[in-house]
MDTraj code that builds the backbone (N, CA, C; nanometers):
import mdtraj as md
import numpy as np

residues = "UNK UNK UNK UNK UNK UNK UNK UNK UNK UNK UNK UNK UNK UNK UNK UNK UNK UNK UNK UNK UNK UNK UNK UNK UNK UNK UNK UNK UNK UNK UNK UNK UNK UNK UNK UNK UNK UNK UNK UNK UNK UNK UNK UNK UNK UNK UNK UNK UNK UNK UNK UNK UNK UNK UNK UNK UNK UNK UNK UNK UNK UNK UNK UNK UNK UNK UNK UNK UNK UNK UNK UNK UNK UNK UNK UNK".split()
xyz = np.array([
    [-0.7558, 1.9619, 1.1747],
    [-0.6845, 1.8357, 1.1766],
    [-0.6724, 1.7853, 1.0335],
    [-0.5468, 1.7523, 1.0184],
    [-0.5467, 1.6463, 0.8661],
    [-0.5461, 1.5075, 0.8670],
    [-0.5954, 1.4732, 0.7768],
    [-0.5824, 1.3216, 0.7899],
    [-0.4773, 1.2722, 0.6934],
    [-0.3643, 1.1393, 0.6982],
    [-0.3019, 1.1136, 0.5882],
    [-0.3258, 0.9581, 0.6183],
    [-0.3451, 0.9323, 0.4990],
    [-0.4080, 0.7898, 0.4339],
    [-0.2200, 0.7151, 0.4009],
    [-0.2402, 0.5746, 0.4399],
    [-0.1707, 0.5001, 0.4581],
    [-0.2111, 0.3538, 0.4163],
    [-0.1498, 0.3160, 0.3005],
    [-0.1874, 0.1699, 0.2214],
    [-0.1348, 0.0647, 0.3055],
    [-0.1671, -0.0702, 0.3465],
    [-0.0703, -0.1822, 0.4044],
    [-0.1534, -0.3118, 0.3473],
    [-0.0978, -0.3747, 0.3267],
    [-0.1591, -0.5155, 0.2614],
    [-0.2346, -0.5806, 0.3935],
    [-0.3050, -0.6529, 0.3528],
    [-0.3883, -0.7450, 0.4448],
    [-0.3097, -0.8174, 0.5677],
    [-0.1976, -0.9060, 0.5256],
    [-0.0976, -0.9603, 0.5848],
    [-0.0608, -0.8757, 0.6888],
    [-0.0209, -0.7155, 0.6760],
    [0.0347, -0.6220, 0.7545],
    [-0.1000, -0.6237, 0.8735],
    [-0.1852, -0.5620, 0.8128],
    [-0.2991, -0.5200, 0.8920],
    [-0.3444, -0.6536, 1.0061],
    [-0.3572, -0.7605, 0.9417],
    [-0.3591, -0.8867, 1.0326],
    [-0.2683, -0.9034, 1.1430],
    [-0.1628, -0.8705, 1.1112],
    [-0.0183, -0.8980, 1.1596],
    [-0.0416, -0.7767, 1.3174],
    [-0.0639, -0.6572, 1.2590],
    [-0.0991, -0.5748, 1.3347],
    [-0.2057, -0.5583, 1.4787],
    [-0.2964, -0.6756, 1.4102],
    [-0.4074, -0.6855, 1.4715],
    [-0.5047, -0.5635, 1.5026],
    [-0.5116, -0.5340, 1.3785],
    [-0.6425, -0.3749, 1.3205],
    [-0.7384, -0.4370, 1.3419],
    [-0.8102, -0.3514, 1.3844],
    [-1.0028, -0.3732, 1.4045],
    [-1.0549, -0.2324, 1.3708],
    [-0.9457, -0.1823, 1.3210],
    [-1.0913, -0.0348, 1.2205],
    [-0.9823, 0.0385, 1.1232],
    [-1.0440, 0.0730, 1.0304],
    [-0.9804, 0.1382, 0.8966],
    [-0.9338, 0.3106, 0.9556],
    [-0.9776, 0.3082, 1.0721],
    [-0.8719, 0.4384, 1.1157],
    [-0.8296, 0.4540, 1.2470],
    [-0.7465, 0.5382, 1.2550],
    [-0.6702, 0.5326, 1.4031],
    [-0.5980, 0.6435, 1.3962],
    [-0.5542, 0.6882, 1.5466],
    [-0.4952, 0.8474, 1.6054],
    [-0.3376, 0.7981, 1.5158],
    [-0.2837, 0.9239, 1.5368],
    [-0.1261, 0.9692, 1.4409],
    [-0.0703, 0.8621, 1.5510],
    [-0.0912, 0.8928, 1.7144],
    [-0.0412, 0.8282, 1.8221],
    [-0.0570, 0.7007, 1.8328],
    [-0.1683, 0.6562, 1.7979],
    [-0.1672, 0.4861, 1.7950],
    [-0.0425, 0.4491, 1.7226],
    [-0.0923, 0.5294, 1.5746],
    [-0.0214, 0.4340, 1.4877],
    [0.1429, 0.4522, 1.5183],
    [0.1996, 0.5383, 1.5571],
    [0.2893, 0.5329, 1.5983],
    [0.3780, 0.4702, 1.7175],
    [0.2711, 0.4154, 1.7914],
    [0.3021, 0.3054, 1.9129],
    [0.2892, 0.1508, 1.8575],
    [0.1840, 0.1779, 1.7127],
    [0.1923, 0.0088, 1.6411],
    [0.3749, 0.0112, 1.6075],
    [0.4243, 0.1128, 1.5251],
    [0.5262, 0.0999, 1.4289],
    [0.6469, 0.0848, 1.5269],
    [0.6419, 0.1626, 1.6662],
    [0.7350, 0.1529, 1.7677],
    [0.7377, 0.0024, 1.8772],
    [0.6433, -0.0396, 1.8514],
    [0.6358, -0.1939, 1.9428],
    [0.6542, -0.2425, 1.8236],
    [0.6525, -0.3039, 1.6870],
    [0.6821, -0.3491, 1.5760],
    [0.8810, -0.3417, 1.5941],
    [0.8696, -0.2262, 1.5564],
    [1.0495, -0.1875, 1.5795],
    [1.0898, -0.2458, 1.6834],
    [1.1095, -0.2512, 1.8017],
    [1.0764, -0.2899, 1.9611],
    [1.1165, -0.4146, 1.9351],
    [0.9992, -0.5239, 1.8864],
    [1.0157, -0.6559, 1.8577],
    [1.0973, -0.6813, 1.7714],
    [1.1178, -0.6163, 1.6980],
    [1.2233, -0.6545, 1.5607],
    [1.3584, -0.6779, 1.6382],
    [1.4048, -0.4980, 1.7307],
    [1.4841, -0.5224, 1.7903],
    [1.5406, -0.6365, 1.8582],
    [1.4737, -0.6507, 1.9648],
    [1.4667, -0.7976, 2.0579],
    [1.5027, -0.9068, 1.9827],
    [1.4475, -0.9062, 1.8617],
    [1.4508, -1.0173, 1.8292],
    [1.5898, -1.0706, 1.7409],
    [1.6895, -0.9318, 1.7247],
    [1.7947, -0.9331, 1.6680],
    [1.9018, -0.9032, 1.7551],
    [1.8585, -0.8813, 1.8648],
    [1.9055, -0.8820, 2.0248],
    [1.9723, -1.0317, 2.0561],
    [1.8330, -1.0976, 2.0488],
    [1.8761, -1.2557, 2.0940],
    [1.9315, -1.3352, 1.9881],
    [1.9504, -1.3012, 1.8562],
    [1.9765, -1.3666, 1.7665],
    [2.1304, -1.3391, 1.7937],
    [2.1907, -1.2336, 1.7777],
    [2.3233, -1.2162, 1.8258],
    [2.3885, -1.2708, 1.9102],
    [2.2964, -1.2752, 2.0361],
    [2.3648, -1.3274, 2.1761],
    [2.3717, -1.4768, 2.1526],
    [2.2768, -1.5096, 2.1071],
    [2.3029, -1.6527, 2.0762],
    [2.4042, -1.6680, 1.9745],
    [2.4566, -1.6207, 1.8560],
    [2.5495, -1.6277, 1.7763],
    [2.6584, -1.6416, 1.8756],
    [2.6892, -1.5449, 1.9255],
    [2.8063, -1.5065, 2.0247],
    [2.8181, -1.5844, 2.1750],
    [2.7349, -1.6635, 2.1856],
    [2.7373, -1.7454, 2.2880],
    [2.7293, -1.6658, 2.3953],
    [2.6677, -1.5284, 2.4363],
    [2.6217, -1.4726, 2.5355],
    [2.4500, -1.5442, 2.6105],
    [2.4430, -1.5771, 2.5276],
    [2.2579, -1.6038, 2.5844],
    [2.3041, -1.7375, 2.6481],
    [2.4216, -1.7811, 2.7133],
    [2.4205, -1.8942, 2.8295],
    [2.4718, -1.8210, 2.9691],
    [2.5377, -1.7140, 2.9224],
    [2.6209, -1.6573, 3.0014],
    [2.4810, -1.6757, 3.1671],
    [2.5448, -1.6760, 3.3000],
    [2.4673, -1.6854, 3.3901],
    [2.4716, -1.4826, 3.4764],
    [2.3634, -1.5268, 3.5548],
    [2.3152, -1.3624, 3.5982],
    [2.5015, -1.3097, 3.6629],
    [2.5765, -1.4402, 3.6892],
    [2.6368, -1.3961, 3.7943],
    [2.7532, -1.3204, 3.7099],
    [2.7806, -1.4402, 3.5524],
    [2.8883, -1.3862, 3.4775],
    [2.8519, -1.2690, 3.4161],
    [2.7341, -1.2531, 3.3989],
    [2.6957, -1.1376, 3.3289],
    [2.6984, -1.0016, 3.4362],
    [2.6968, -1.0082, 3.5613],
    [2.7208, -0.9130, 3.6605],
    [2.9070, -0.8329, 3.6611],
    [2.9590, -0.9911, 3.6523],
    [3.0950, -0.9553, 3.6598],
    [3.1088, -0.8482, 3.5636],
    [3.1042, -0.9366, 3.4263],
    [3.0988, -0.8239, 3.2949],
    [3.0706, -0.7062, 3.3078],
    [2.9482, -0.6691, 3.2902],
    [2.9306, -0.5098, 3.3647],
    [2.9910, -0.4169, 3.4546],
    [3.0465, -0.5249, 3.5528],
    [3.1209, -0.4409, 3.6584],
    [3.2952, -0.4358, 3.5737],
    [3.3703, -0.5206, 3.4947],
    [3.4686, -0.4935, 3.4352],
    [3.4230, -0.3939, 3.3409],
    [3.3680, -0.4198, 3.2566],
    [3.3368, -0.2870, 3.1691],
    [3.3833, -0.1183, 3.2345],
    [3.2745, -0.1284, 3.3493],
    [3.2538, 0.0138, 3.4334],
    [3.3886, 0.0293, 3.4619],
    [3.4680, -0.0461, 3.5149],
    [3.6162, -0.0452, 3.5937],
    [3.6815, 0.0373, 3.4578],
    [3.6695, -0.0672, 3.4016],
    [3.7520, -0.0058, 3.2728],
    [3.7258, 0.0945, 3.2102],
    [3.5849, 0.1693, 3.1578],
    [3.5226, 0.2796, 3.1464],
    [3.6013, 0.4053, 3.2365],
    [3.5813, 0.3182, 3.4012],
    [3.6671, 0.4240, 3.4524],
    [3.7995, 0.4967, 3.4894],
    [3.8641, 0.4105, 3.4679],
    [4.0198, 0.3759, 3.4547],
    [4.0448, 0.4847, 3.3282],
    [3.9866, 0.4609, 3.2256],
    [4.0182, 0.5142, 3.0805],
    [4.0071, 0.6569, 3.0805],
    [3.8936, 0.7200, 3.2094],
    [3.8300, 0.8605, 3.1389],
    [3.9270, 0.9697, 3.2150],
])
top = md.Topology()
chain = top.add_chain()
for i, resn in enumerate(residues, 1):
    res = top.add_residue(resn, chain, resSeq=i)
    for name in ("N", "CA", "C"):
        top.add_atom(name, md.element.get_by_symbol(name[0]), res)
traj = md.Trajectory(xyz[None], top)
């Protein structure tokens, strides 16, 4: 097995919520993927709200989907 050493400032590691100076290849790769994850989401809702989607209701947002598909299928 190798080990590879990885620097992060205090802020990061806090942020992270670390409780030991080492960890599996797999952890750390489920920290950096729920990190990404949240980032996502969080530029998810920032959009929808730009765009005035995040009022839209379950029902308009059903329609949508189902025009999309129509049209998806119409096209192919």
């Amino acid at each position: 097995m190798r080990t590879l050493n990885i620097s992060i400032s205090d802020i990061e590691y806090n942020k992270f919520g670390l409780q030991n100076d080492k960890l599996s290849f797999s952890d750390f790769v489920e920290l950096v993927g729920n990190e990404l994850s949240r980032q996502n989401l969080n530029k998810c809702v920032e959009l929808a709200e730009k765009y005035g989607l995040s009022k839209l209701t379950m029902d308009e947002i059903c329609k949508e989907v189902k025009a999309v598909r129509r049209n998806a299928k119409n096209n192919s």
